[in-house]
C-alpha positions as CSV (number, residue, x, y, z in Angstrom):
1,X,-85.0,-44.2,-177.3
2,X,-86.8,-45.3,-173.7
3,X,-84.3,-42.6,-172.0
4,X,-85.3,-39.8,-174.3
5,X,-89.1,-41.1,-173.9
6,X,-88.3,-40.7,-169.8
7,X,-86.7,-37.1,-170.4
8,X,-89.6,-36.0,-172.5
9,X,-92.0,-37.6,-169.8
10,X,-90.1,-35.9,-167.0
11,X,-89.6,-32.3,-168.7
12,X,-93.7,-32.4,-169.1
13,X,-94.3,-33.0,-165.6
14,X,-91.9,-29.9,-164.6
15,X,-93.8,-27.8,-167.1
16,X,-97.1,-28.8,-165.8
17,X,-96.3,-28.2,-162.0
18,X,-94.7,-24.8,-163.2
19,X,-97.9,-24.2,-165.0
20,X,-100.1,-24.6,-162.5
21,X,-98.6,-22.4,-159.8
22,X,-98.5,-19.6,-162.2
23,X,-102.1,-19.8,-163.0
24,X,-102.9,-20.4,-159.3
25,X,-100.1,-18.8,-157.1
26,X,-98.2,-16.6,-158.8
27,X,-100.1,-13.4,-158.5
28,X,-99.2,-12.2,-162.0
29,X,-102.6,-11.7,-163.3
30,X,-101.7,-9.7,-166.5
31,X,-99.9,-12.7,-167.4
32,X,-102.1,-16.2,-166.2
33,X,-105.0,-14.1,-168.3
34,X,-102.9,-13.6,-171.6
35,X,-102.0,-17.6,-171.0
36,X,-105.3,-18.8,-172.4
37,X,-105.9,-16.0,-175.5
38,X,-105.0,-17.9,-178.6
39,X,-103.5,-20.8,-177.0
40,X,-103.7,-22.6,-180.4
41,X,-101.6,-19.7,-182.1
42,X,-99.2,-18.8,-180.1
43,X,-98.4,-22.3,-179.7
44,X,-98.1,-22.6,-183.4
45,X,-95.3,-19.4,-183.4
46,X,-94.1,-21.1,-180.4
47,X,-92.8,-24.8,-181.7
48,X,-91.8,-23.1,-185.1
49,X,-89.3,-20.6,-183.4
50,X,-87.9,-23.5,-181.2
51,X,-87.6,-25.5,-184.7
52,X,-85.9,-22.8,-186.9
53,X,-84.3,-20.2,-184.6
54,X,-82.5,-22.0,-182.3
55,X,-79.3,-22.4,-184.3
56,X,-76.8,-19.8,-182.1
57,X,-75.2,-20.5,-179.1
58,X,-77.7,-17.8,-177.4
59,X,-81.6,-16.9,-177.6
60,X,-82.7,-13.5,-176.0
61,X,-86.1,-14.0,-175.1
62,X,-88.9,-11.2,-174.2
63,X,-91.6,-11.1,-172.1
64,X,-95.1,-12.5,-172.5
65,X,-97.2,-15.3,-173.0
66,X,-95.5,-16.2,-176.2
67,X,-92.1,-15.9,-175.7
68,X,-93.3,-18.3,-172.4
69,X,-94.8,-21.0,-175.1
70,X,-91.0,-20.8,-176.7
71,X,-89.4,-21.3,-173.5
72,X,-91.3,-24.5,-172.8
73,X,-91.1,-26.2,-176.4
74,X,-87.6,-25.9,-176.0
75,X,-87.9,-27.7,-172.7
76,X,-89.8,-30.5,-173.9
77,X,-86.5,-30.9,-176.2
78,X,-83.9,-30.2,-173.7
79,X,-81.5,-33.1,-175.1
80,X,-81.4,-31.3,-178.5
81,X,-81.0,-27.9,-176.9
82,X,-79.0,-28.7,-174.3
83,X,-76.0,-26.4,-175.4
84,X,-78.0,-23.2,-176.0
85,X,-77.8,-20.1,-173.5
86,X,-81.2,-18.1,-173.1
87,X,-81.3,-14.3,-171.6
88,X,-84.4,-13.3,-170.6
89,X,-86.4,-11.0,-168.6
90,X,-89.1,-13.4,-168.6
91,X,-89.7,-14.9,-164.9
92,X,-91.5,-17.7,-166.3
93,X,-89.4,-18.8,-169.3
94,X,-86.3,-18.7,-166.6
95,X,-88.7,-20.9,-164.1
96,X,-89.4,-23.1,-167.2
97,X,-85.9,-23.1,-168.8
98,X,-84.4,-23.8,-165.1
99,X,-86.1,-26.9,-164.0
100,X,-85.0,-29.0,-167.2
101,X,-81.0,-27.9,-166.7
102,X,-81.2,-25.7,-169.8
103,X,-78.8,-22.5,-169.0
104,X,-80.8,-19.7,-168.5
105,X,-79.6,-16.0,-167.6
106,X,-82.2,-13.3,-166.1
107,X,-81.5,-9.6,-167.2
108,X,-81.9,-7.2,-163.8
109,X,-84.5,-4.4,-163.5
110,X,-87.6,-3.6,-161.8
111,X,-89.7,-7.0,-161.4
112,X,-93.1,-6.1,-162.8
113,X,-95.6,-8.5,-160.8
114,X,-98.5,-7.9,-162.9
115,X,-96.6,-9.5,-166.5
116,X,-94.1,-11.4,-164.6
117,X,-90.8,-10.1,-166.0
118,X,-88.3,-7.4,-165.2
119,X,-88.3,-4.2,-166.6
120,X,-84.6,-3.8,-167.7
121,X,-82.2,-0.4,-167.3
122,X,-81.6,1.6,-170.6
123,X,-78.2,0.8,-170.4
124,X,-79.4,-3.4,-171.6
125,X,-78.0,-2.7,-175.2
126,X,-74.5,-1.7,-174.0
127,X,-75.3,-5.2,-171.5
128,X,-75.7,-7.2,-174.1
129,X,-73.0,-6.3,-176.6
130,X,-70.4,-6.2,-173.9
131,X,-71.5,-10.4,-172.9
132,X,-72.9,-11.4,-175.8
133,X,-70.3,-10.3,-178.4
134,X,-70.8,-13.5,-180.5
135,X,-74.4,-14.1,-182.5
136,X,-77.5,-14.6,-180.8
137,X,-81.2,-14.5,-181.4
138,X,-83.5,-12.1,-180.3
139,X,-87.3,-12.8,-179.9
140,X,-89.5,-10.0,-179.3
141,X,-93.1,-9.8,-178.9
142,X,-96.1,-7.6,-178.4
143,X,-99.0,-6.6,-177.2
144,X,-99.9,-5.3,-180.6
145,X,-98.8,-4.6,-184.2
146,X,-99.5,-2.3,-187.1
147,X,-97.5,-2.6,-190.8
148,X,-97.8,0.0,-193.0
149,X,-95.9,1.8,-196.1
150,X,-93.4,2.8,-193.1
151,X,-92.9,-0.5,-191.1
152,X,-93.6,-2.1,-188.3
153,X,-94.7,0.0,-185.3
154,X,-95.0,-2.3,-182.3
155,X,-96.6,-1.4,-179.1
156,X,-96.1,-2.6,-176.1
157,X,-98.3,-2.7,-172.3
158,X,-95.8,-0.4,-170.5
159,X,-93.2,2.5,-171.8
160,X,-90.7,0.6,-169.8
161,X,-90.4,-2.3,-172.0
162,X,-89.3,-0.3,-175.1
163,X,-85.6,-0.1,-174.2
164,X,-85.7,-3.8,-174.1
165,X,-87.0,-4.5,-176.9
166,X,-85.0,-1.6,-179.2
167,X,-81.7,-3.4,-177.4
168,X,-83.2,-7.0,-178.7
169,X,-83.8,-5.4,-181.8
170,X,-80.9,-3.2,-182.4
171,X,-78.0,-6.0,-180.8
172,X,-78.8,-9.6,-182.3
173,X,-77.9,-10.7,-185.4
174,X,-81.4,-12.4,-185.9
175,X,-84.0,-10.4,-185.2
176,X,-87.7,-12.4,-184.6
177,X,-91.0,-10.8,-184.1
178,X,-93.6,-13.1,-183.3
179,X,-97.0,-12.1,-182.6
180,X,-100.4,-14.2,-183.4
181,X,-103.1,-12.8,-185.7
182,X,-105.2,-11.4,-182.7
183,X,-102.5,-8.7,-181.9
184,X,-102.9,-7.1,-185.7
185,X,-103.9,-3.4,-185.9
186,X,-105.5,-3.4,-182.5
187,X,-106.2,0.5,-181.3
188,X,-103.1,2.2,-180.4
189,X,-101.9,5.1,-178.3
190,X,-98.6,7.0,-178.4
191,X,-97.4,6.3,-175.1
192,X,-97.1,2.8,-175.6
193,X,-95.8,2.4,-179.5
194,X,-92.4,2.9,-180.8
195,X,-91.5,2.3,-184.6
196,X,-89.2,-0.5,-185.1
197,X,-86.5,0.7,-187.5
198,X,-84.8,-2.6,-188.6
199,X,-85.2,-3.6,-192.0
200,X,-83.9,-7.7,-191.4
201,X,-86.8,-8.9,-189.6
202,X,-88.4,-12.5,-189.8
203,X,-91.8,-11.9,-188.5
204,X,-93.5,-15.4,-187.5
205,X,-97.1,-15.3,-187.0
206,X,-100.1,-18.4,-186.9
207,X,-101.8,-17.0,-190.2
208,X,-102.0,-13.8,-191.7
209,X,-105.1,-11.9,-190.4
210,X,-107.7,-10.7,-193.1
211,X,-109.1,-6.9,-193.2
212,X,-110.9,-5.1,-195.9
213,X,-108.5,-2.3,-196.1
214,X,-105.1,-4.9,-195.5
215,X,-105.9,-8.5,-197.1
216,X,-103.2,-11.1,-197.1
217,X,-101.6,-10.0,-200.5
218,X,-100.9,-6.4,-199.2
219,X,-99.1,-8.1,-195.6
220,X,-97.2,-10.3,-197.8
221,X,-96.5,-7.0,-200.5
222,X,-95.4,-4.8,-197.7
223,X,-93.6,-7.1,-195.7
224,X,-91.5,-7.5,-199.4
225,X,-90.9,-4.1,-199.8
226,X,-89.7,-3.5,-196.3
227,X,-87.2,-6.7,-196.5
228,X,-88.9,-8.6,-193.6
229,X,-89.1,-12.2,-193.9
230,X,-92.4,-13.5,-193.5
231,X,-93.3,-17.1,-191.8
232,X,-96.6,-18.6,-191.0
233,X,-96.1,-21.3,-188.4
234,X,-98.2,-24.0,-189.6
């Protein structure tokens, strides 16, 4: 028990130091100023996924805040997770991932500065069939959401980014979208939206967001209908 108590203590310290040069000296401001919106909730999605979706030998992780607060709870519990793989485009989560000894692979492309990740070819899905033949997990998040009669439309903060995420979706076995209550029909624009076409999705969220014209009963009713398994990381 005292060595697992010194791992923990250790991992935390990594995680802090890491932290703190990305909110003071990374440079990625899109990023260090999503860090701090809804903390509370994306922490909550965040030490649910790394309690329930961690069960293949590989996690495919995406970019963003979020997908950062996964990376690190399964840091803090390296010893448990000390077999799993993680892809990513995510500079961070690899940072993270890397200084606890938890193997970590980054997928190529353009390095966007701004959100910290790379911006991966169109060819990724063909990528990750070919190395990952064997289940994995895909998390995918965004920088908005909108479910409707038709689905899920997700959108995203560049055009780039959609190939990614369509390869996450269309490759894994277990598809996840996580996205806190704060990123629910926000204003869209075409450029930056694609409609996810998956029916087997487990979409993790904080809570389920209230509007006049959606309440909870029609998420949870449409999500039904659609097939999508709903959790609310509590």
């Amino acid at each position: 028990m005292t060595g697992h108590l010194e791992t923990v203590t250790h991992n935390s310290i990594a995680i802090k130091r890491l932290d703190d040069y990305l909110r003071n000296d990374s440079g990625a401001s899109a990023f260090v100023e999503s860090l701090d919106t809804n903390w509370a909730g994306k922490s909550a999605i965040a030490k649910y996924i790394a309690e329930h979706f961690t069960m293949d030998e590989s996690l495919v992780l995406d970019a963003g805040s979020t997908s950062y607060e996964i990376a690190k709870n399964i840091a803090l519990d390296a010893d448990r997770n000390k077999s799993l793989h993680i892809i990513t485009n995510n500079l961070a989560a690899s940072l993270c991932l890397a200084s606890v000894n938890i193997s970590c692979s980054i997928i190529g492309g353009e390095v966007d500065p701004l959100h910290f990740c790379t911006l991966p070819s169109p060819q990724v899905d063909e990528f990750l069939r070919q190395q990952y033949a064997k289940s994995f997990t895909s998390i995918i998040t965004a920088a908005a959401i909108v479910i409707s009669d038709n689905g899920i439309d997700i959108r995203a903060r560049k055009s780039a980014q959609f190939d990614y995420k369509r390869a996450l979706l269309g490759s894994a076995s277990t598809k996840v979208i996580a996205v806190d209550h704060t990123k629910w029909m926000l204003p869209f624009d075409g450029e930056h939206m694609f409609h996810v076409a998956a029916t087997d999705i487990h979409l993790v969220v904080d809570k389920i967001p209230e509007f006049e014209l959606l309440p909870p009963n029609r998420i949870r009713e449409l999500c039904d209908r659609m097939g999508y398994q709903l959790h609310v990381a509590t």
